[in-house]
C-alpha positions in Angstrom: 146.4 109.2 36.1 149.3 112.2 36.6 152.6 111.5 37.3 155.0 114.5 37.8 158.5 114.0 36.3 161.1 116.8 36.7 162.6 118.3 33.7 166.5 119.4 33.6 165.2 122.7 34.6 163.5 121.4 37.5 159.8 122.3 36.4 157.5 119.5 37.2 155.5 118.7 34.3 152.1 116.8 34.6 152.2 113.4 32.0 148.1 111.7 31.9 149.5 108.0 32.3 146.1 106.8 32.2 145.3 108.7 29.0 148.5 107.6 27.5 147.6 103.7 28.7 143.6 103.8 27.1 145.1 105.5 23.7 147.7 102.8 23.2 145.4 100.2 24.8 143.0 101.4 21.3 145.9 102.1 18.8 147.1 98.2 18.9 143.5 96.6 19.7 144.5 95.6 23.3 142.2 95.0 26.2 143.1 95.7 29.6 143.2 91.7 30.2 145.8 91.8 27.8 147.7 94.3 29.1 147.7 92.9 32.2 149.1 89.4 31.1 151.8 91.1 29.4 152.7 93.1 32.5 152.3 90.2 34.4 149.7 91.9 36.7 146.2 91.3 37.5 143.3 93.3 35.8 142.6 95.0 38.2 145.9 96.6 39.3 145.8 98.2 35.6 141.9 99.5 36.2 143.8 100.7 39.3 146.5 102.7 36.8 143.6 103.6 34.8 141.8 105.9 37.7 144.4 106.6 40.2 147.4 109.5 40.2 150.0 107.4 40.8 152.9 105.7 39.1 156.4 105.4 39.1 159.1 105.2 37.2 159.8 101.8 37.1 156.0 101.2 36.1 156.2 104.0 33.6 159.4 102.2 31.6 157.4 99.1 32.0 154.4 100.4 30.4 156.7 101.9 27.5 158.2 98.4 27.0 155.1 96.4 26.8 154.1 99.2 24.1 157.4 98.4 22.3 157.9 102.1 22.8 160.4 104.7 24.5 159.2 106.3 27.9 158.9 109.7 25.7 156.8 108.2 23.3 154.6 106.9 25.5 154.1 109.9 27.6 153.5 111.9 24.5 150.6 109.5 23.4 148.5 111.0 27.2 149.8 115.2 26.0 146.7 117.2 24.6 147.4 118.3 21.1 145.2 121.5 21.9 
């Protein structure tokens, strides 16, 4: 999943949502279920998140909170560390 956000010098940059989703979803032992009851959605809306290029802001933050994490953090989890 890519979701463009626009820096302060207004270069888009690409963040992999659904990279950053599976690698916390491993890192605390979750399961998609269980993501999906804590973000009171059904399991398929976050397979949904999980394969297609969209997501807002709102669902970004949301996805950071449920991680117990800031909206940086989180995106950094999905950035390749080539």
């Amino acid at each position: 999943m890519r979701f463009m956000i626009q820096s302060s010098i207004e270069e888009e940059l690409p963040v992999d949502v659904a990279k950053s989703i599976q690698i916390c979803l491993i890192r605390r032992g979750w399961s998609k279920t269980e993501l999906a009851e804590r973000m009171g959605v059904s399991k398929q809306i976050v397979s949904h998140w999980c394969s297609k290029p969209d997501c807002d802001g709102k669902r970004l933050a949301k996805l950071a909170q449920v991680f117990d994490m800031s909206v940086s953090d989180f995106i950094a989890e999905g950035e390749d560390n080539d």
